[in-house]
C-alpha positions in Angstrom: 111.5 106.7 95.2 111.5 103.1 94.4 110.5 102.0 90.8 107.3 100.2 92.1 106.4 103.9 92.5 106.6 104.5 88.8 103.2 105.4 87.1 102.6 103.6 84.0 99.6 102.4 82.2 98.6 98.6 81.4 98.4 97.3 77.8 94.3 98.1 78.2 95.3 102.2 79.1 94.5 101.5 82.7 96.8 104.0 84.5 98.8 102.5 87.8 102.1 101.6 89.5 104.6 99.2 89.0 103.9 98.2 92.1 100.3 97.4 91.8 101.3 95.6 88.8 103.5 93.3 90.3 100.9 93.3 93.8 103.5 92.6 96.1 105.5 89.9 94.3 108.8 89.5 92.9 109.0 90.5 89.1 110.9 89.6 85.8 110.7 93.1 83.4 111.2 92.0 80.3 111.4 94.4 77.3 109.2 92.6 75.0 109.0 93.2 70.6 106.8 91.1 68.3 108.9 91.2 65.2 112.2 90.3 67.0 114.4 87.2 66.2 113.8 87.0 70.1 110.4 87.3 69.8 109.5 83.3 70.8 110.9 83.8 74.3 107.4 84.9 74.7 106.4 80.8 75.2 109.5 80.7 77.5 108.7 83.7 79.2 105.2 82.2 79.7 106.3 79.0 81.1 107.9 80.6 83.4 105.1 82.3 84.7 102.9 79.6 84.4 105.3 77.5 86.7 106.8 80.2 89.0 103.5 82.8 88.5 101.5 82.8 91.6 101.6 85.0 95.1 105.0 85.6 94.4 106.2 85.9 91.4 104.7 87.1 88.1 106.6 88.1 84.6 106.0 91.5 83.1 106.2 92.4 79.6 107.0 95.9 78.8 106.5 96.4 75.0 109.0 98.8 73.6 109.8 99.8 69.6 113.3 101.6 70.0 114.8 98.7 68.4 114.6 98.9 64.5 110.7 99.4 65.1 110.3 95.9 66.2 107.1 96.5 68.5 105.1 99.2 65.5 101.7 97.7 66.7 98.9 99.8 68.6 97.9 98.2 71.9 95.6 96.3 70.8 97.7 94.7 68.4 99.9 93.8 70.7 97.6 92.3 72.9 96.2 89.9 70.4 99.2 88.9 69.3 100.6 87.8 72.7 97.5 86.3 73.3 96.9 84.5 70.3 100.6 83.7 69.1 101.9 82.7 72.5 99.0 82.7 74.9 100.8 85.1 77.2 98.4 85.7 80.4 101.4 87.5 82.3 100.9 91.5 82.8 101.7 93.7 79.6 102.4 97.4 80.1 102.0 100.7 77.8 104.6 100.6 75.3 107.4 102.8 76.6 111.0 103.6 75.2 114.1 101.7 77.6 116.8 104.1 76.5 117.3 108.2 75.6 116.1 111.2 76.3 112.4 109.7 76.9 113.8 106.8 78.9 110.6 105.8 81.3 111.0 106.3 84.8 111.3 102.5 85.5 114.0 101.8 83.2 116.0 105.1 84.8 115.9 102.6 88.1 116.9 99.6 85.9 119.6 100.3 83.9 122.9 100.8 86.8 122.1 97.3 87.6 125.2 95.1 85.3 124.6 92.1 83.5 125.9 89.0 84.3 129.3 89.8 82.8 129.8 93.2 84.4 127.8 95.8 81.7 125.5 98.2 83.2 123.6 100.9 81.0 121.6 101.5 78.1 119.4 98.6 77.3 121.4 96.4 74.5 118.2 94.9 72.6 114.8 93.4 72.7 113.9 90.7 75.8 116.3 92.4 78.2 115.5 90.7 81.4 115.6 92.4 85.0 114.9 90.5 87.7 113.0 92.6 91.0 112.6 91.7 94.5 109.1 92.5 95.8 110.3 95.3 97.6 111.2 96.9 93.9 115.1 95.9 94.3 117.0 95.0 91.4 118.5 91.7 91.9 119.8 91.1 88.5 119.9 91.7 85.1 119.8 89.3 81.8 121.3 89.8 78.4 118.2 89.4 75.7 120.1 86.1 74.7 119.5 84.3 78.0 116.5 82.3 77.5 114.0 82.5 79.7 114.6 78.6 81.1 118.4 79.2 81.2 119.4 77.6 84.6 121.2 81.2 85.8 117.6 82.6 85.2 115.3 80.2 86.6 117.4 79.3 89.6 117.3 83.6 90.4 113.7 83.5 90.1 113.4 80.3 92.2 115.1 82.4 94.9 112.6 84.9 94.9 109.4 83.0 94.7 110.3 80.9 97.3 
C-alpha cells in the first residue's frame, strides 16, 4: 500500500486519501504547530507553494500536538490561524500524532526515509519536512530547522515540479 492510500480527513472533517489531497502532484508533508518557535515557516512554507504550487506540486500541512502541546487548538482554530496569521492557502489535514503507539498510517510510510545527515525514525520536532514524488515515493526528508527556502529544499522540490 502506498501512503497516497492513507485515509485521513481534511482540516474541514472531509474524509479522503493522501492521494486525493495531493491530486496527482508531488508533495512537501510538513508537520505543522502554531505555538512553535518554528511556527513562522508557515510564510515560508507558503511561498513555496505559492511559487512552486500548481499541477505539480502543492505543500501539505499536517497539524500535530505531540510536541509539548504545541498544536492544542480545535480545527477550526487552526484554520483561522493559518489563514489569518500567515495566509496559508496550501492543504491542511486532521490533526494526527507523527510518532507512538497511535502513529498515523502516513507517517508509518514516512519515517524509514533518513534525513539529510543519515537519521531515519521517530519524528524529531515540529515542521519536519518530507518531500513525496507524485507516485507517493519518499524522496527526502528535512530536519524542522531547514527552512522552507533553504537551497537543499527548494532545489529538491524544483526537481519534482518540473
Amino acid at each position: 500500500m502506498s501512503i497516497l492510500d492513507a485515509k485521513i480527513a481534511r482540516l474541514d472533517r472531509t474524509q479522503t486519501t493522501l492521494g486525493e489531497i495531493t491530486a496527482g502532484r508531488a508533495a512537501l508533508l510538513v508537520n505543522v504547530a502554531s505555538r512553535c518557535g518554528l511556527t513562522p515557516q508557515y510564510a515560508g512554507l507558503e511561498r513555496l507553494h505559492e511559487e512552486y504550487g500548481d499541477e505539480t506540486f502543492t505543500v501539505v500541512g499536517i497539524p500535530c500536538n505531540q510536541f509539548y502541546g504545541q498544536e492544542p487548538g480545535t480545527a477550526e482554530e487552526i484554520a483561522e490561524f493559518c489563514s489569518s496569521t500567515y495566509g496559508v492557502t496550501f492543504p491542511m489535514t486532521e490533526k494526527i500524532e507523527v510518532n507512538g503507539e497511535g502513529r498515523h498510517e502516513i507517517y508509518a510510510g514516512l519515517v524509514d526515509t533518513p534525513t539529510e545527515k543519515g537519521e531515519a525514525g521517530d519524528v524529531s520536532w515540529n515542521f519536519e519536512k518530507f518531500l513525496v514524488a507524485a507516485d507517493g515515493t519518499v524522496v527526502a526528508r528535512f530536519s524542522p530547522q531547514v527552512e522552507p527556502d533553504d537551497p537543499r529544499l527548494v532545489d529538491a522540490v524544483k526537481a519534482l515540479a518540473s
